[in-house]
C-alpha positions in Angstrom: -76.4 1.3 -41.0 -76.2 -0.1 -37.4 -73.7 2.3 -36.5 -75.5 4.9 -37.7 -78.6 3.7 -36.2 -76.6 3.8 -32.8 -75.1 7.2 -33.0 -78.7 8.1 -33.5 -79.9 6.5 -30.3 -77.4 9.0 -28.5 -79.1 11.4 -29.2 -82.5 10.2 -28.0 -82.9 12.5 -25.4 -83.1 15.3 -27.8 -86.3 13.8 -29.8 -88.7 16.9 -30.1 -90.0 19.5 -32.7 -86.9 20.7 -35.0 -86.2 24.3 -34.1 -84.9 26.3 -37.2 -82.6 28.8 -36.9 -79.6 29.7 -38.3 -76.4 26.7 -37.9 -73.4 27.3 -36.1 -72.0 25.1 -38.5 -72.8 26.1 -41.6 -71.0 24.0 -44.4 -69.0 22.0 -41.0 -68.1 19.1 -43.6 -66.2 21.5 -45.2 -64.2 22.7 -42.4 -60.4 22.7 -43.5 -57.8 24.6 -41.0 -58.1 28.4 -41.1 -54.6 28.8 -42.0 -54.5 26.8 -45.1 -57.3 29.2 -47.2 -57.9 32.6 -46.2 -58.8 34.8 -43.0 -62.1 36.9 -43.5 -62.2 40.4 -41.8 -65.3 42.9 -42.7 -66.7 40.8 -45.3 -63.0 40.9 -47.3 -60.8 37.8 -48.0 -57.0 38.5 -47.2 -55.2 35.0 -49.4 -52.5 34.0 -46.7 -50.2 32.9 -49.6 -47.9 34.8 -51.2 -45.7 35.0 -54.6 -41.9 33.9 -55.0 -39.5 36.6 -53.3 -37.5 37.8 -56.6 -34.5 39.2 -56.5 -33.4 42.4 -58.1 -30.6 44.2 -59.2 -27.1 43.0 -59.2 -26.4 39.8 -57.1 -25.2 41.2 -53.7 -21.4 40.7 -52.5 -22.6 39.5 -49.6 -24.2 35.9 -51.8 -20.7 35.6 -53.2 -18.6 36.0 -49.7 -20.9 33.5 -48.4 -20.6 31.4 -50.8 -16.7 31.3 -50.9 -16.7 31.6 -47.4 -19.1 28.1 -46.6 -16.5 25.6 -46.6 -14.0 26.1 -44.3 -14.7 29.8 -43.6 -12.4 30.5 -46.9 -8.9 29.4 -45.8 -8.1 27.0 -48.5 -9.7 29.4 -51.0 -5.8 31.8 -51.1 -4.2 28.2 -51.1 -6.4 27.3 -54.8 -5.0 30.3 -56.2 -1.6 29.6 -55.4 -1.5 26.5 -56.5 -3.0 27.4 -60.0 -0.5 30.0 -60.1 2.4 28.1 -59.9 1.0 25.4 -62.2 0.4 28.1 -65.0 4.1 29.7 -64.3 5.6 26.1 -64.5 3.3 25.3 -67.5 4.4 28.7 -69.5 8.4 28.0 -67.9 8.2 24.5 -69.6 7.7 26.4 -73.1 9.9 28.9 -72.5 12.4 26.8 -71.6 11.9 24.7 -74.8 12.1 28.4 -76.8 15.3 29.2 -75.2 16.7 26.2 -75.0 16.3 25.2 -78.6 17.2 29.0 -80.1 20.9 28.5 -80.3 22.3 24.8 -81.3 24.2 23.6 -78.2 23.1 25.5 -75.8 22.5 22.8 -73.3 22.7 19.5 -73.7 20.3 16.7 -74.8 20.1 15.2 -71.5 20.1 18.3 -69.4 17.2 19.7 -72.0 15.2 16.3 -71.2 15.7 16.7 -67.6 14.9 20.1 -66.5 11.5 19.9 -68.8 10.6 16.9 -67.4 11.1 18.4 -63.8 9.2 21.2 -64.8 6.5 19.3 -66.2 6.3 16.9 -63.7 6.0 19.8 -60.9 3.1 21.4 -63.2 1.8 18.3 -62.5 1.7 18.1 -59.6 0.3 21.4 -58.8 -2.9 21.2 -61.1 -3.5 17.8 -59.4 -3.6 19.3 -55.2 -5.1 22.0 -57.4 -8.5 19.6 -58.8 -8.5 17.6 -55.3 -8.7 20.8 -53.3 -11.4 22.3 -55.6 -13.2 19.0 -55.2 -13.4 19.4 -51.9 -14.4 22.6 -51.1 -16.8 22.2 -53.6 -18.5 19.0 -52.0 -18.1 21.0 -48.1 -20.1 24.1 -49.7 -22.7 22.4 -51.2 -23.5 20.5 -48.1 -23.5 23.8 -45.6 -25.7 25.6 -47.8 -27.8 22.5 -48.3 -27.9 21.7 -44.7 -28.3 25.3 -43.6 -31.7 25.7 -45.7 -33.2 22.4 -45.2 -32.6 22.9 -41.2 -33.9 26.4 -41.6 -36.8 25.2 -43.2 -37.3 22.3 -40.5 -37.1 25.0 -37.8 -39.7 27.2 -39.9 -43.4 28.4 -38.2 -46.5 26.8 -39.4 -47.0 30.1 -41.0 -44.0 29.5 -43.8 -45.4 26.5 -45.0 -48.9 28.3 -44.6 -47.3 30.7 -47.2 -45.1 28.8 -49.4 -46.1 25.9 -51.9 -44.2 22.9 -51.5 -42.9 23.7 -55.0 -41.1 26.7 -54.2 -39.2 24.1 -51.6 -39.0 21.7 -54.2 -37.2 23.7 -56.8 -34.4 25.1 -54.6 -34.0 21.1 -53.0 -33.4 19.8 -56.6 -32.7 22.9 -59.1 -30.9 25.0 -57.1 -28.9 22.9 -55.4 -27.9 21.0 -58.2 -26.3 24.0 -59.8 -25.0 24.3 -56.5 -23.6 20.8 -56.2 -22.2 20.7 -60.1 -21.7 23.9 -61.5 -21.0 27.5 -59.6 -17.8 26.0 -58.0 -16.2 24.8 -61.2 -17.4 27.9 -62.9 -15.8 30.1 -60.5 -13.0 28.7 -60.5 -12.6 28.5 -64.2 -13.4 31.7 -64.6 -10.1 32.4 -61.9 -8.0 29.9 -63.7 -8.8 32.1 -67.1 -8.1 35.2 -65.9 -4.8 34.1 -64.6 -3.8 32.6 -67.9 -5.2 35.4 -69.7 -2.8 37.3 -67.9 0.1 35.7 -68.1 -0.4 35.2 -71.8 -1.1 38.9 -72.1 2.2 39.5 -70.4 4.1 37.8 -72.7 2.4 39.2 -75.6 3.2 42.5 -74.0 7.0 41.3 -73.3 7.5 39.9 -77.1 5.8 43.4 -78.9 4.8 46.5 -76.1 1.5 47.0 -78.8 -0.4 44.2 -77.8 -0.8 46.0 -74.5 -2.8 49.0 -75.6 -5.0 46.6 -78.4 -5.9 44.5 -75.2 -7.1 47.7 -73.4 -8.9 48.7 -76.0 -10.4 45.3 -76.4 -10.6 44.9 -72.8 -13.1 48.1 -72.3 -15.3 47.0 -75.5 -16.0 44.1 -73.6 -17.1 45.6 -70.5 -19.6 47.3 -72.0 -20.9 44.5 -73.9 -20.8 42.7 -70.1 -22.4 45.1 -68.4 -25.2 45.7 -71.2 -25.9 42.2 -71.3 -26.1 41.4 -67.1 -28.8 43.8 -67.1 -31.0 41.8 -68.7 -29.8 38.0 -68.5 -29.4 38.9 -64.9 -33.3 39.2 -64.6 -34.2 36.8 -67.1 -32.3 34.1 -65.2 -34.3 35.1 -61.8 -37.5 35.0 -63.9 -36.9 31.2 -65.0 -36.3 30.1 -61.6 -39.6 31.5 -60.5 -41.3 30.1 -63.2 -40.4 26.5 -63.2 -42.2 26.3 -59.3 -45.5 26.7 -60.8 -44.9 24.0 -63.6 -44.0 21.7 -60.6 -46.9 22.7 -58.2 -49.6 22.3 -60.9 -48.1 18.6 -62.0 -47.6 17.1 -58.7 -51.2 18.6 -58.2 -52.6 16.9 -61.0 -51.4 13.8 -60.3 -52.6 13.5 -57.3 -55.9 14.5 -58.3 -56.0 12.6 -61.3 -58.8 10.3 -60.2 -61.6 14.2 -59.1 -59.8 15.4 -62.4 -61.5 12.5 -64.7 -64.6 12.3 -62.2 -65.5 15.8 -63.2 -64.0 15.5 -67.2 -61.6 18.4 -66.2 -58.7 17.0 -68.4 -58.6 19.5 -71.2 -58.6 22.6 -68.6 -55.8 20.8 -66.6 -54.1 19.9 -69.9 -54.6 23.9 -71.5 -53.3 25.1 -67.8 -50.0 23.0 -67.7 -49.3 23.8 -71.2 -49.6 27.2 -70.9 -47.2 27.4 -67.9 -44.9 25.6 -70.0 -44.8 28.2 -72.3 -44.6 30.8 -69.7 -41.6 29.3 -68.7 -40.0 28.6 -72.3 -40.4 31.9 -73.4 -37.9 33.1 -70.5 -35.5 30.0 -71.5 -35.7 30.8 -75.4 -34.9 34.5 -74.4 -32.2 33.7 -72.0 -30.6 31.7 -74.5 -30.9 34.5 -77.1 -29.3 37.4 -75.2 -26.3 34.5 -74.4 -25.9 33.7 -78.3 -26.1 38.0 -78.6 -22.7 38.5 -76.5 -21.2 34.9 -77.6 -21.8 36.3 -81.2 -20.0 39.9 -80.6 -17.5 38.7 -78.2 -16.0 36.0 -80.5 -16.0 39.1 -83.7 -13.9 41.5 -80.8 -11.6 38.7 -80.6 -10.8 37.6 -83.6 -10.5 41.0 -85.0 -8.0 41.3 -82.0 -5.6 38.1 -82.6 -6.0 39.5 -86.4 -4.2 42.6 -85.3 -1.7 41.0 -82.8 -0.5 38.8 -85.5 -0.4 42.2 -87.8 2.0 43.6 -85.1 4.1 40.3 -84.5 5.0 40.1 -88.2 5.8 44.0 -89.2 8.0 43.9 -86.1 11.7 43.6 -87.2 13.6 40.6 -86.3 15.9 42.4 -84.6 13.8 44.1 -82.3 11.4 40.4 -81.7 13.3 37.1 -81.1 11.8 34.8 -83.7 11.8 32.0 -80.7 10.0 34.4 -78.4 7.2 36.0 -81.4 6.5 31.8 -82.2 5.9 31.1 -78.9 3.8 34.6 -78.7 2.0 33.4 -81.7 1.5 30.1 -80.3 -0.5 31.4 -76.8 -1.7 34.1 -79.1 -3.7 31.2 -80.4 -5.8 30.7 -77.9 -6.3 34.1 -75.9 -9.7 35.0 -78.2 -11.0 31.6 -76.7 -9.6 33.1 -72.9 -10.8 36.6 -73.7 -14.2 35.1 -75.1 -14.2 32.4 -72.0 -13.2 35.1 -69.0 -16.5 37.6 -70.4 -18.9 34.7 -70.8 -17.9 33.4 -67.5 -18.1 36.7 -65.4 -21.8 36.9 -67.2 -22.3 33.1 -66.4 -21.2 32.9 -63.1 -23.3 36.0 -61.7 -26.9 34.0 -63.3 -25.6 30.8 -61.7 -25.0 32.8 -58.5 -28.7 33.3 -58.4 -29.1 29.9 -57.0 -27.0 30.3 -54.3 -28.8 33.5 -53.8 -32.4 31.8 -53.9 -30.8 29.1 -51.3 -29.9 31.5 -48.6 -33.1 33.5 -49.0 -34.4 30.1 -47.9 -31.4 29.4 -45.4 -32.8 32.9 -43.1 -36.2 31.7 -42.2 -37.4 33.1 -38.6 -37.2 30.0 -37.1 -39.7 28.6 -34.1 -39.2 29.3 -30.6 -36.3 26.9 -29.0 -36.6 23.8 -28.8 -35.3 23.0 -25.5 -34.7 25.8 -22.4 -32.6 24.2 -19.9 -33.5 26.4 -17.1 -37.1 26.5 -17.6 -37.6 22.9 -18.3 -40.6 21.1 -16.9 -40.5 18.5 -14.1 -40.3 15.0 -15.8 -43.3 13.9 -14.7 -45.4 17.2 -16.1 -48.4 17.5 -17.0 -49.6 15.3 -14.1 -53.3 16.2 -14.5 -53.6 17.8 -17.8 -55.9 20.9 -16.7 -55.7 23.5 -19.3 -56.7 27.4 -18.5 -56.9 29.8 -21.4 -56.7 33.1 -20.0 -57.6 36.0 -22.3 -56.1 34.6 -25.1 -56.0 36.3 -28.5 -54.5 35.0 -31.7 -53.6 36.3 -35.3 -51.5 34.4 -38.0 -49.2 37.2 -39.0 -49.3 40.8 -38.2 -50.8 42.5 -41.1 -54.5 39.5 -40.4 -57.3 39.9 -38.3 -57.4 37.9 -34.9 -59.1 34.7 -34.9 -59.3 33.9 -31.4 -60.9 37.0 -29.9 -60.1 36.7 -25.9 -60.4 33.2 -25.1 -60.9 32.5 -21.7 -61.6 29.2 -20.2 -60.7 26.5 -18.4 -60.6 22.3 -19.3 -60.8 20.6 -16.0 -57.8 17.5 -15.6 -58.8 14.3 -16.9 -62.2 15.0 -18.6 -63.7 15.0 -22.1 -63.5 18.0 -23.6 -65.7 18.6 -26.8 -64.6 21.8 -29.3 -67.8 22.6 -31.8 -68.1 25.3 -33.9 -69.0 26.7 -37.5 -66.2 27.2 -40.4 -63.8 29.6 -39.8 -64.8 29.9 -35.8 -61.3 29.4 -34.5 -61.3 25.4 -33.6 -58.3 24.4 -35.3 -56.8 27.8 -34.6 -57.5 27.2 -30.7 -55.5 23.6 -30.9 -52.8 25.7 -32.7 -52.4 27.4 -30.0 -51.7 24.5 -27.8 -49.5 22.9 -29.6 -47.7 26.7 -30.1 -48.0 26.1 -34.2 -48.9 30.1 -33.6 -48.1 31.7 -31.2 -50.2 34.2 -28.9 -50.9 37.6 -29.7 -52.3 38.2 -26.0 -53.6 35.8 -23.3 -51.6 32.8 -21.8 -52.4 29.0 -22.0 -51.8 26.9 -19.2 -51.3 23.3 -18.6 -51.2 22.3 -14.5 -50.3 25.7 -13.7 -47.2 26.2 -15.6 -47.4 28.7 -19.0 -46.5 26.8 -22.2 -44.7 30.0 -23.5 -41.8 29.3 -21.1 -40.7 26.5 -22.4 -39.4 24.9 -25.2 -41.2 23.7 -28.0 -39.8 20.1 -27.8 -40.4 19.6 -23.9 -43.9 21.4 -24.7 -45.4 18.8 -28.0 -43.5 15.7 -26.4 -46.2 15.7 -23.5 -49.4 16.1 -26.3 -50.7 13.6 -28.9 -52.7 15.0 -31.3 -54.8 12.7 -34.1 -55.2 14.7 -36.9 -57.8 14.5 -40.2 -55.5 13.1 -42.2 -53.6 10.4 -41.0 -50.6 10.4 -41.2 -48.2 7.2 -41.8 -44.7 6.4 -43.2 -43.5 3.9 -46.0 -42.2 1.1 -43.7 -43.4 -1.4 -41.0 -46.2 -1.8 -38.6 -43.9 -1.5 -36.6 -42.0 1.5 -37.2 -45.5 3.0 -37.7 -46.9 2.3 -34.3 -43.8 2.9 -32.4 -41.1 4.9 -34.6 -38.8 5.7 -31.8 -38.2 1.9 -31.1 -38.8 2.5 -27.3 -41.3 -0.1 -26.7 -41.5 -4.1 -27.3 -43.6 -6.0 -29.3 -45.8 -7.4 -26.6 -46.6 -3.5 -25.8 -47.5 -2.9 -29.7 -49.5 -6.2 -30.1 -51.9 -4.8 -26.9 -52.4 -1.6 -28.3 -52.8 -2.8 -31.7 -55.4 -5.1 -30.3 -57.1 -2.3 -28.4 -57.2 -0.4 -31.8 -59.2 -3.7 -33.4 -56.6 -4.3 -35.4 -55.0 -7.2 -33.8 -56.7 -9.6 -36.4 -56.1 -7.8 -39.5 -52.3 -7.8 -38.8 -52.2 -11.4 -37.5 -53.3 -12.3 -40.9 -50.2 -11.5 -42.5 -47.9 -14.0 -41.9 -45.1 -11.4 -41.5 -46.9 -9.5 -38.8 -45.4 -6.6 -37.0 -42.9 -6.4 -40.2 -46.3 -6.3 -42.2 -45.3 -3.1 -45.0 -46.7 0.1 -45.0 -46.3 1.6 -48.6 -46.2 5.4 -48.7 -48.5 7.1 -47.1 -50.2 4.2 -45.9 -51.7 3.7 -49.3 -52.1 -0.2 -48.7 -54.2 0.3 -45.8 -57.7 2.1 -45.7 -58.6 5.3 -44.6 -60.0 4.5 -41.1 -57.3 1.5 -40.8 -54.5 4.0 -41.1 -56.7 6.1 -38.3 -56.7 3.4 -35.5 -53.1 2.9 -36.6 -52.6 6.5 -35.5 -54.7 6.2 -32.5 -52.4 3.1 -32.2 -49.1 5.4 -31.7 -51.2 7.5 -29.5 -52.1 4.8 -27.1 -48.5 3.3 -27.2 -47.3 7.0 -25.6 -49.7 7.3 -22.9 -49.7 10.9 -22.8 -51.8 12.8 -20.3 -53.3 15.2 -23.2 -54.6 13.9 -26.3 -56.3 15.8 -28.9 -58.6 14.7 -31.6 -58.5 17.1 -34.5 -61.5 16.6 -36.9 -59.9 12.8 -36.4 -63.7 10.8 -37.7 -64.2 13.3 -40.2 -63.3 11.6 -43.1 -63.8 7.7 -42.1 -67.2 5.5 -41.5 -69.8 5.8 -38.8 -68.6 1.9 -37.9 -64.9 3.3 -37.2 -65.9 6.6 -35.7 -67.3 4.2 -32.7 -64.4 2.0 -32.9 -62.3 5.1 -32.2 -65.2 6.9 -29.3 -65.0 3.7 -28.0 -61.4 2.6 -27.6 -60.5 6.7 -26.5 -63.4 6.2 -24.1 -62.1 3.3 -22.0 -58.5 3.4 -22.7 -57.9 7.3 -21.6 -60.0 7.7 -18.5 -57.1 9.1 -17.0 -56.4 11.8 -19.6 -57.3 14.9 -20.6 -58.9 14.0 -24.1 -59.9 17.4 -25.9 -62.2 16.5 -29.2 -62.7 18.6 -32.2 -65.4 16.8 -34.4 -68.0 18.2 -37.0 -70.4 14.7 -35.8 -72.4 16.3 -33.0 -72.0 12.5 -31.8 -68.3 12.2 -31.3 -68.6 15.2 -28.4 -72.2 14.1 -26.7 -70.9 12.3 -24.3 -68.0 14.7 -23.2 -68.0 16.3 -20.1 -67.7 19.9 -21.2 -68.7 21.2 -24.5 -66.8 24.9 -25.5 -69.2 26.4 -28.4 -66.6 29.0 -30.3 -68.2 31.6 -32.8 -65.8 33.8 -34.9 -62.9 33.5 -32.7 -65.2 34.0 -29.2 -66.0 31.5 -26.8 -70.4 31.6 -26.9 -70.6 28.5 -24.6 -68.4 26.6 -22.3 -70.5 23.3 -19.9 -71.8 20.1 -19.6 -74.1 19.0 -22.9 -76.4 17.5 -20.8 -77.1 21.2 -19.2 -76.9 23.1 -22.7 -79.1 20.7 -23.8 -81.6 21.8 -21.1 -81.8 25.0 -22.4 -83.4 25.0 -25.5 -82.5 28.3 -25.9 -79.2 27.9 -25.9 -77.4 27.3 -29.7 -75.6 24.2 -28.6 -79.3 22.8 -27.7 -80.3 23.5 -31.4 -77.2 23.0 -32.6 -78.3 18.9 -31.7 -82.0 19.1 -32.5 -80.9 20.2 -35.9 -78.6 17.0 -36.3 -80.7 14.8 -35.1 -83.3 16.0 -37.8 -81.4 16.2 -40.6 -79.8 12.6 -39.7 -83.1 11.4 -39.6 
């Protein structure tokens, strides 16, 4: 009550009759940041996000040469191949050596017999072994380069892909994706390989033993093509359909959760319930179906090929002995065993393999982001010791969020003098947030230039650009740790540095009394802390940094009149020599700044001193204050 009492008496000058007229800010303590809603043009909402990019069609070659390609540019891939090669020749010239060997008594000796089938074996051996270590590791190196190539693309995105894109749709490539990444597509792929060079070679000797079997694989060979084909068509889709649905299920949980607390407030638990179980469904419906077109070509593939073994084995035994060696048909008969199972496991792999590859294909889509300007331009890098005043000059500047919106800043042109308190008001949607966007070059220009001491921010990197601005936003933000690594997460300053600035913050006491101090945790998100503790904890970092240019973003919005003065206060005295640029919906966190800009749907209505606005009773900044003051009476 005493604070509020005293933010009152700031406004004393203003006592008078309440003019009425329409607000400037409307709703203000509902202002949220334009980007994050909608943008309104001509009385029409345009949503900024958008749905899933789907895939369609077959998966495109140019997902699979990447993907073989991502670990070592594909040299070892020739070398895989060649080593299962000669491990199937060695394993299929260990039993034809046992056939041979063993057809006529005497032959070769005991001890020869032993030897040379161990050798071969042993070789075999070896070969399948550089074989499963080789795989291993060009499995492990392509699932970290596409893992690393999307998560850095998606560190390098604009503001205007996260804007765009729910955290979910991030979440389920991260986890989903990548995990059949990580355990799956590579050992698929290669089985499917490893298969089709057995099936092969066993078909070869089939084909060697009785000439028939050649023709009846052909035949059986075409049969399941068109099953393949007929059944990618659909499974293809339905497998691009379940990786969009899951996102929502994720989104709307993670949502819930976190709102659990306005959820039971408001008894919305059966909606919330009746939502999340219908997206389950959504979702299981597109898993029962996939499942059911998989049983569909497991079903008629394994009928093909047993009707085909059934008709090998027909040929094999009407075929004379004396045109078949009986050594050679049993060993025929014995791979002949198993080649349904290859026939069955090749067509369920090529089907398998190209769903699977949808993951891969839903990681690069991610991995080709338009990333933000560069970071760092080593020829147009600022002098160390830049921004020395901290003027800003917006010349003409107009912005827009993507190219298909409206503008929100409509030709902004002014100028915030070095070193002075600079106020931002404004109703929702007017372009405040949008306006310290800019700055920070979140978005960038459509027209205009911004200035700081003379030199154009859109010169220069991004990193030499936001390393000379602090910026306090609405919500606080702090990491699961430390005081310390809170306050200074670089580790650049010592503690006597953080216990002043801590103590200038008015939170010298409250950490004293924890015995462990500076190492005093932080839980996630600052959770153990309250809402305007975790603030002065920001405006802690801030301080530490001494930057010439701080911004205040909405920064007492959500905290106590007590700790919005704590904050005026402590900015007050302990940034006289910076450029302090405040954006607050409290008409009494910008009274006392020198210059007060008065934005209006994206225009610039106002620009000077409060204490000459507020002259002017005409002018909307003037009523803007008589309007406060009466409704915080």
């Amino acid at each position: 009550m005493v604070a509020h009492c005293e933010s009152l008496r700031q406004l004393s000058s203003t006592e008078g009759n309440s003019i009425t007229s329409e607000s400037y800010l409307e709703n203000q303590n509902q202002e949220s940041r334009e980007t994050n809603k909608e943008q309104v043009s001509n009385g029409q909402s345009v949503p900024v996000a958008k749905k899933e990019e789907r895939g369609s069609g077959r998966v495109s070659w140019k997902v699979y040469s990447s993907f073989i390609t991502a670990a070592y540019k594909g040299a070892f891939v020739p070398v895989l191949l060649l080593f299962h090669i000669f491990f199937q020749a060695l394993q299929m010239g260990s039993n034809y050596w046992i056939a041979w060997a063993t057809e006529q008594e005497g032959r070769v000796s005991k001890r020869q017999f032993i030897v040379i089938f161990a050798l071969i074996s042993g070789a075999s051996s070896l070969f399948v072994l550089a074989r499963v270590l080789l795989l291993t590791a060009i499995t492990i190196k392509t699932a970290q380069r596409l893992f690393t190539g999307m998560i850095t693309s998606i560190f390098q995105a604009p503001m205007s892909f996260f804007d765009t894109t729910s955290s979910s749709q991030i979440l389920d490539r991260s986890s989903t994706d990548q995990a059949t990444v990580d355990t799956d597509i590579s050992y698929r792929v290669a089985g499917l390989v490893f298969a089709l060079i057995q099936l092969i070679s066993v078909i070869a000797l089939l084909s060697n033993v009785a000439w028939p079997v050649f023709l009846l694989f052909l035949a059986s060979f075409t049969i399941s093509v068109w099953y393949q084909v007929y059944y990618l068509e659909t499974a293809r889709e339905l497998a691009r359909m379940a990786g969009i649905q899951k996102a929502p299920i994720l989104h709307h949980f993670s949502e819930s959760v976190s709102g659990v607390v306005t959820i039971r407030c408001f008894s919305q638990e059966e909606k919330f319930y009746t939502t999340n179980v219908n997206l389950i469904n959504d979702f299981s419906r597109i898993a029962f179906f996939n499942s059911a077109t998989m049983e569909w070509l497991c079903v008629r593939i394994n009928f093909l090929f047993n009707l085909g073994f059934f008709s090998v084995l027909v040929i094999l035994v009407s075929t004379s002995s004396s045109v078949t060696n009986p050594s050679l048909a049993g060993l025929a008969v014995t791979y002949g065993l198993n080649i349904n199972v290859l026939q069955a496991w090749v067509i369920w792999n090529v089907c398998n393999v190209e769903n699977k590859m949808i993951s891969v294909e839903r990681i690069l889509q991610f991995s080709r982001i338009p990333s933000e300007a560069t970071p760092v331009i080593e020829d147009k890098r600022p002098r160390p010791e830049w921004p020395e005043i901290g003027c800003i000059e917006f010349r003409i500047l107009q912005v827009r969020y993507r190219p298909d919106l409206p503008l929100v800043l409509k030709g902004i042109t002014c100028t915030f003098p070095g070193e002075k308190k600079i106020g931002i008001v404004g109703r929702t949607g007017s372009g405040k947030s949008t306006l310290i966007q800019a700055l920070f070059r979140l978005v960038d220009p459509s027209q205009g230039q911004i200035l700081i001491d003379g030199l154009d921010i859109s010169t220069i990197g991004l990193q030499d650009l936001r390393s000379k601005l602090s910026i306090i936003p609405q919500d606080p933000t702090l990491f699961q740790g430390t005081i310390r690594n809170n306050v200074d997460p670089l580790e650049q300053h010592n503690d006597m540095e953080i216990w002043e600035v801590l103590r200038k913050c008015h939170l010298g006491n409250t950490v004293e009394q924890d015995q462990r101090g500076l190492e005093a945790p932080v839980a996630e998100e600052g959770q153990n802390w309250s809402l305007g503790q975790r603030q002065l904890i920001c405006l802690a970092r801030i301080l530490l940094h001494k930057r010439k240019v701080l911004v205040l973003d909405e920064a007492t919005a959500s905290i106590d009149m007590d700790t919005d003065n704590i904050i005026q206060k402590t900015v007050s005295n302990e940034t006289k020599q910076c450029t302090v640029i405040t954006i607050a919906h409290r008409i009494t966190s910008v009274i006392n700044s020198d210059l007060v800009l008065l934005l209006d749907d994206g225009n610039a209505v106002e620009c000077a001193a409060p204490s000459q606005l507020m002259r002017d009773s005409s002018s909307a900044f003037s009523k803007l204050v008589k309007e406060f003051s009466g409704n915080s009476s």
